[in-house]
C-alpha positions as CSV (number, residue, x, y, z in Angstrom):
1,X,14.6,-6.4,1.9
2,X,13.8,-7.0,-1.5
3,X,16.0,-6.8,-4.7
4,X,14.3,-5.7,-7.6
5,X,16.4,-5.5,-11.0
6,X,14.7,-3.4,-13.7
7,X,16.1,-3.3,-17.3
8,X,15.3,-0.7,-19.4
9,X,15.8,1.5,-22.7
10,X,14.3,4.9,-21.5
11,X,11.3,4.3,-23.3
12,X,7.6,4.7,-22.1
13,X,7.2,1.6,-22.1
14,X,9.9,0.3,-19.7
15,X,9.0,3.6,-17.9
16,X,5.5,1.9,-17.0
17,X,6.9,-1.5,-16.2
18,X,9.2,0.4,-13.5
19,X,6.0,2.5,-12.6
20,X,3.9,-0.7,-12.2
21,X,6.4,-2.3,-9.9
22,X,7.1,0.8,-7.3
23,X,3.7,0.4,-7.3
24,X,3.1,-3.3,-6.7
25,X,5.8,-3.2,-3.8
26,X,5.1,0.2,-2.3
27,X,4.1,-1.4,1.4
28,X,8.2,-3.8,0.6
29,X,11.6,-2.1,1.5
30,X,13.2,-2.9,-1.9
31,X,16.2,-2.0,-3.1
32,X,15.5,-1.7,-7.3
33,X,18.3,-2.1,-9.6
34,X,17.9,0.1,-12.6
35,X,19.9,-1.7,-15.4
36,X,20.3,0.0,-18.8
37,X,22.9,-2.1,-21.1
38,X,24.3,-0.7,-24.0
39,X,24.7,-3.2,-26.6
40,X,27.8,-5.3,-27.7
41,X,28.1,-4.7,-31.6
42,X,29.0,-7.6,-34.5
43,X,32.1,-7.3,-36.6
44,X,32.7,-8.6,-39.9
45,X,36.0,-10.2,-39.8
46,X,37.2,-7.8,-42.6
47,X,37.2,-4.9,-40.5
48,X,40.9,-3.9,-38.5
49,X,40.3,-5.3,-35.0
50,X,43.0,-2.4,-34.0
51,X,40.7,0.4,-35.3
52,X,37.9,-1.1,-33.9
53,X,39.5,-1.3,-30.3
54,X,40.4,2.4,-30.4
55,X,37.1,3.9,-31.7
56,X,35.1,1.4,-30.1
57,X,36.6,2.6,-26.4
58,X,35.9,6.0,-27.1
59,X,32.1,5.6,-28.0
60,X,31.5,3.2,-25.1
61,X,32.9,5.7,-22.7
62,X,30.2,8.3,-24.3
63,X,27.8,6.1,-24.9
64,X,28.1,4.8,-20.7
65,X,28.2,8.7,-19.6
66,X,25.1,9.3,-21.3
67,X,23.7,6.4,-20.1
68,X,24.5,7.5,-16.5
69,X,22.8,10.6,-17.2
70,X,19.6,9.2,-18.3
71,X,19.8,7.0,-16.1
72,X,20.0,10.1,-12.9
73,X,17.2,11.6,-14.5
74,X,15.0,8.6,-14.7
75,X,15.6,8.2,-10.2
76,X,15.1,11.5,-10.5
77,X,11.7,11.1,-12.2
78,X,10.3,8.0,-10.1
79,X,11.4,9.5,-6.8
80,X,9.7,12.6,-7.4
81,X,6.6,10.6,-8.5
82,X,6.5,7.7,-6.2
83,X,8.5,9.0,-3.4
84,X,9.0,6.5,-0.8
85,X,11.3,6.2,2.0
86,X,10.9,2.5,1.7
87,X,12.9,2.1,-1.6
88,X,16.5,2.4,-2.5
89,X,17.6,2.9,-6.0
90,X,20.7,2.0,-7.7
91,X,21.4,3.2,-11.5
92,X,23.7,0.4,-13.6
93,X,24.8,1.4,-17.2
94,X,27.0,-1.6,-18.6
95,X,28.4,-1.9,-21.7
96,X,27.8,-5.7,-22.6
97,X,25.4,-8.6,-24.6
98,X,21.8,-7.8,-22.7
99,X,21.3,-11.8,-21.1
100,X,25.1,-11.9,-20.0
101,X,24.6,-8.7,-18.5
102,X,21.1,-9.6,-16.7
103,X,22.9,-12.8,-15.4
104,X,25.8,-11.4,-14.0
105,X,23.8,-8.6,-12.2
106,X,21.3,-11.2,-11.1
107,X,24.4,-13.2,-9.5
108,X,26.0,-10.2,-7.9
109,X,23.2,-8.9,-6.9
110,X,20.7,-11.4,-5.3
111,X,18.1,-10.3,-7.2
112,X,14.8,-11.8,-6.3
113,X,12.5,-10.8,-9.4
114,X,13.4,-9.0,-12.6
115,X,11.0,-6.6,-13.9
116,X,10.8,-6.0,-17.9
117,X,8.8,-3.6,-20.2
118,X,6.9,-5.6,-23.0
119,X,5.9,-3.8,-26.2
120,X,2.6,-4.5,-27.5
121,X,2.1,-6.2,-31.0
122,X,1.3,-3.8,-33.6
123,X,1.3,-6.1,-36.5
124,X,-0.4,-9.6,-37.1
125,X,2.4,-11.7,-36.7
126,X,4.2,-10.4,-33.9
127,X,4.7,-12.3,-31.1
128,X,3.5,-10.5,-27.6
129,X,6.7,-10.2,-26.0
130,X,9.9,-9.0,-27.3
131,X,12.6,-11.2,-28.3
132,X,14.7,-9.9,-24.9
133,X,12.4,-10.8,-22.7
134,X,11.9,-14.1,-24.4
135,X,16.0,-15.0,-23.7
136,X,15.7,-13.8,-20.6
137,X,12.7,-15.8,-19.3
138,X,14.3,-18.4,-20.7
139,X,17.9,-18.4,-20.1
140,X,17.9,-16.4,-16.5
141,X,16.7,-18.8,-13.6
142,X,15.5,-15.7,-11.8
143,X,11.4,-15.1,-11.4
144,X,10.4,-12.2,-13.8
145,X,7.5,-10.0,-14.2
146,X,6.8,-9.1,-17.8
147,X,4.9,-5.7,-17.9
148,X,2.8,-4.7,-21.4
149,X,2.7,-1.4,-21.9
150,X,-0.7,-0.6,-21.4
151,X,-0.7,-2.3,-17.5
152,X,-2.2,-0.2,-15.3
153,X,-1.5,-1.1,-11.7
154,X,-4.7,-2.0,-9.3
155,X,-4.7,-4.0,-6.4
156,X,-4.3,-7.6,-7.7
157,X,-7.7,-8.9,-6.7
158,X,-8.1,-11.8,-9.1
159,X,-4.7,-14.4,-10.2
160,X,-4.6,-16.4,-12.6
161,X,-2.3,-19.9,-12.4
162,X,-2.0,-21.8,-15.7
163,X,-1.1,-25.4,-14.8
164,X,-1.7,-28.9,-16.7
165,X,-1.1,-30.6,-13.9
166,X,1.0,-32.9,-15.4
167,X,4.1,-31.8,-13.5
168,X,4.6,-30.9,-9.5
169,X,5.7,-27.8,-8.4
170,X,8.2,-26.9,-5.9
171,X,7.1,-25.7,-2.4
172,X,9.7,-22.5,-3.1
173,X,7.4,-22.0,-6.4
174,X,4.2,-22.1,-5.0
175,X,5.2,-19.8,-1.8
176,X,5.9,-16.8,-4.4
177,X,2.3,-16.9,-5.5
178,X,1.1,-17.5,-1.9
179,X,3.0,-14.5,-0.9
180,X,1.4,-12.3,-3.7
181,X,-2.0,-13.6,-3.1
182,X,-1.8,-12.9,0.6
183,X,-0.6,-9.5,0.6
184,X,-3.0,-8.4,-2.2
185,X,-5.9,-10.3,-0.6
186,X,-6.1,-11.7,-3.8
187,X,-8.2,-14.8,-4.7
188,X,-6.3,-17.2,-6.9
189,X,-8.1,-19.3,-10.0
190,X,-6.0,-22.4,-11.1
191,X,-6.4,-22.9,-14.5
192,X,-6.4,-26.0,-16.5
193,X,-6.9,-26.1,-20.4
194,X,-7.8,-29.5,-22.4
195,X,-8.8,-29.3,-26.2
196,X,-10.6,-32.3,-25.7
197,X,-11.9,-32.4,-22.1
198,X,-9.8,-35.0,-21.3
199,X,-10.3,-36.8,-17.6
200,X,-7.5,-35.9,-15.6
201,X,-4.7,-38.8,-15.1
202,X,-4.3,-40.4,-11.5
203,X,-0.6,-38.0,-11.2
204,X,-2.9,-35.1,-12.5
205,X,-5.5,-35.8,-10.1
206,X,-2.9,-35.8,-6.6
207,X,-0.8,-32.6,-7.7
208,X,-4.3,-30.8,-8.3
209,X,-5.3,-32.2,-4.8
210,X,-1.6,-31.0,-3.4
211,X,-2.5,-27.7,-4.5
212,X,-5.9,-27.5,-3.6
213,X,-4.1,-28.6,0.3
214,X,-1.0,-25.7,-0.4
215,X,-3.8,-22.9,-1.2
216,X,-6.2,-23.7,1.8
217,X,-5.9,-20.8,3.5
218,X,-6.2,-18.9,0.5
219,X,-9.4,-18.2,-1.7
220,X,-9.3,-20.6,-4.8
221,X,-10.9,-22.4,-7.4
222,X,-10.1,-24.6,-10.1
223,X,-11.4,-24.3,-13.6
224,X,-11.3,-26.1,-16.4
225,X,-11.3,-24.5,-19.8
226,X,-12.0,-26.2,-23.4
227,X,-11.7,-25.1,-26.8
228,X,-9.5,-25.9,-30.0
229,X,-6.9,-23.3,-29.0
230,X,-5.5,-22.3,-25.5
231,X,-4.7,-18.8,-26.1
232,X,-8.1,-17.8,-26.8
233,X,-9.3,-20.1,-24.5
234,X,-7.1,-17.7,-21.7
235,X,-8.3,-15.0,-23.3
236,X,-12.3,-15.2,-22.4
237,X,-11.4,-16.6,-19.1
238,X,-9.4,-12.9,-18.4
239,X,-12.2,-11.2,-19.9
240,X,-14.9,-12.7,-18.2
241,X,-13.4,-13.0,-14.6
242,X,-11.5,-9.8,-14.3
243,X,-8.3,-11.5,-14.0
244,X,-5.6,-9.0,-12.8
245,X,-2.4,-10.9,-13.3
246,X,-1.3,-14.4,-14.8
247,X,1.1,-16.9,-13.3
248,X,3.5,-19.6,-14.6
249,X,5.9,-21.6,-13.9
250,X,9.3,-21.7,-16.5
251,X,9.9,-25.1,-16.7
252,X,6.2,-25.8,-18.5
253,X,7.1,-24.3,-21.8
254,X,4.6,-25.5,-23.9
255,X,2.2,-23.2,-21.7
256,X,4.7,-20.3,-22.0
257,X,5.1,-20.8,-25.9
258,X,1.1,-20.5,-26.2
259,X,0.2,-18.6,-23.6
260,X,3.1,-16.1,-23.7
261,X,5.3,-15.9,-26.9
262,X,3.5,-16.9,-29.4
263,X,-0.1,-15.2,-30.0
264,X,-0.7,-13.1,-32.6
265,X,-2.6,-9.2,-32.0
266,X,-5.7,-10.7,-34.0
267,X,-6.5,-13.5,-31.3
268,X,-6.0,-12.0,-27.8
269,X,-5.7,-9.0,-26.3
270,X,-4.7,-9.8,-22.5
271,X,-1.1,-9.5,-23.5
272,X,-1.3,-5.8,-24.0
273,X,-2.5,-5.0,-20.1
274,X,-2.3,-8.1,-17.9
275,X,1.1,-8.7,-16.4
276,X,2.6,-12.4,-16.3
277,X,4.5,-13.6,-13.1
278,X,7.1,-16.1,-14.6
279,X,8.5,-18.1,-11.8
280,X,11.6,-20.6,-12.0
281,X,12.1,-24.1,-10.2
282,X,15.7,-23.7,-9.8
283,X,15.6,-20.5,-8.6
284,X,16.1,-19.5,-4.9
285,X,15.3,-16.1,-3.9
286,X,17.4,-14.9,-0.8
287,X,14.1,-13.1,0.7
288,X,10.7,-14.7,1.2
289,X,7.4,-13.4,1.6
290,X,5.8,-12.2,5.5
291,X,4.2,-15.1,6.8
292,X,0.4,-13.8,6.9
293,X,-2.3,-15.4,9.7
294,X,-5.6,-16.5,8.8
295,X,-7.1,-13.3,10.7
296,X,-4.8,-11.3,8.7
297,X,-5.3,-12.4,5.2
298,X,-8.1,-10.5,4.9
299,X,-8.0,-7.5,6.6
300,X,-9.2,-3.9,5.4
């Protein structure tokens, strides 16, 4: 059993996210934890803390019931679209700042993977995720799968894995991307960016060779990609090999920053329809992927 926590705002756009995911884990028994959090609001200190108590209450207690409802409607919604005897859902409407509330629920709950809705950019310099899923991905040691809006799901036949070598990965790490590669039949490209085609270090050269070793039974290949900027480097690699989904690891931020939060609408595009699998060291997930044999990794 998996558990999948899902935040959203009842927009389309976290609507697709939770579409995509149903989706990627229709063959899983999951139980998803729809979380919609109603937002904590900021006082000036002039204002009566009394009269903010009592009118405060009485919103929250409307604003949670509606919530509730939206949120029925929403199962409602999915089940009648995706039904599934395999999945379990369980509305949340909290009343609480959004990365406390992910965290607790994440704790409570054993979540394994939180899925989140990321609006496209529609101006040049917007970043191409929101500013939530930015704290969360960094603040939440829990793997997360950012979802643009205009992600269609198909099976995931080609993964991207954005490394620069420079640091080793944990076994628990890699085994999330193992398990998605194996039941997808997917064929996983490791990608490695250098401005300057730099020769690899001696430490770069034995963790590419430990995970050339980890992904035997696996197809792979390494690439190498050049140019004076990464992001657009990434995005003619996506373009050109058909690349179905992206994968990173947290603790290498200065890939996130490029890769993730910081390009701009006029440079790339792959932000607005390939998902990124954001996966934490320090994170233990209380289920693990089927163990798949070699005659079975690539079976019809």
């Amino acid at each position: 059993m998996k558990n999948i926590l899902v935040a959203t705002d009842f927009s389309e756009n976290c609507f697709n996210a939770l579409k995509y995911s149903l989706q990627l884990f229709q063959e899983y028994r999951c139980s998803f934890y729809i979380l919609h959090v109603n937002p904590v609001p900021s006082y000036t200190s002039a204002e009566s803390n009394s009269n903010i108590i009592t009118s405060e209450t009485s919103a929250n207690n409307g604003a949670l019931e509606d919530s509730r409802l939206q949120l029925r409607s929403l199962v409602k919604r999915i089940e009648e679209m995706f039904p599934n005897s395999k999945h379990t859902y369980i509305p949340i409407a909290i009343h609480d700042y959004f990365v406390d509330a992910i965290k607790r629920e994440v704790y409570n709950r054993k979540i394994d993977l939180i899925v989140m809705g990321c609006k496209g950019t529609t101006g040049l310099k917007e970043v191409a995720i929101g500013a939530n899923t930015c704290d969360v991905i960094t603040k939440v040691k829990c793997n997360l799968l950012a979802v643009p809006e205009k992600a269609t799901y198909r099976k995931l036949k080609e993964i991207a894995f954005s490394t620069d070598y420079h640091l080793g990965y944990d076994v628990n790490v890699l085994e999330n991307i193992l398990g998605i590669a194996q039941i997808n039949n997917s064929a996983l490209r490791i990608v490695n960016f250098s401005r300057n085609k730099e020769p690899l270090s001696e430490g770069q050269l034995n963790n590419k060779e430990f995970l050339k070793d980890y992904f035997k039974d696996i197809e792979h290949e390494f690439y190498y990609l050049t140019g004076s900027k990464l992001e657009t480097a990434i995005e003619s690699f996506v373009g050109n090999n058909g690349i179905d989904m992206i994968a990173m690891v947290a603790k290498n931020l200065n890939f996130l920053q490029r890769i993730l939060f910081k390009p701009a609408v006029d440079e790339i595009s792959y932000h607005s329809k390939i998902p990124f699998l954001v996966l934490h060291e320090k994170f233990s997930s209380n289920t693990q992927w089927p163990k798949l044999s070699r005659s079975s990794q690539y079976a019809d």
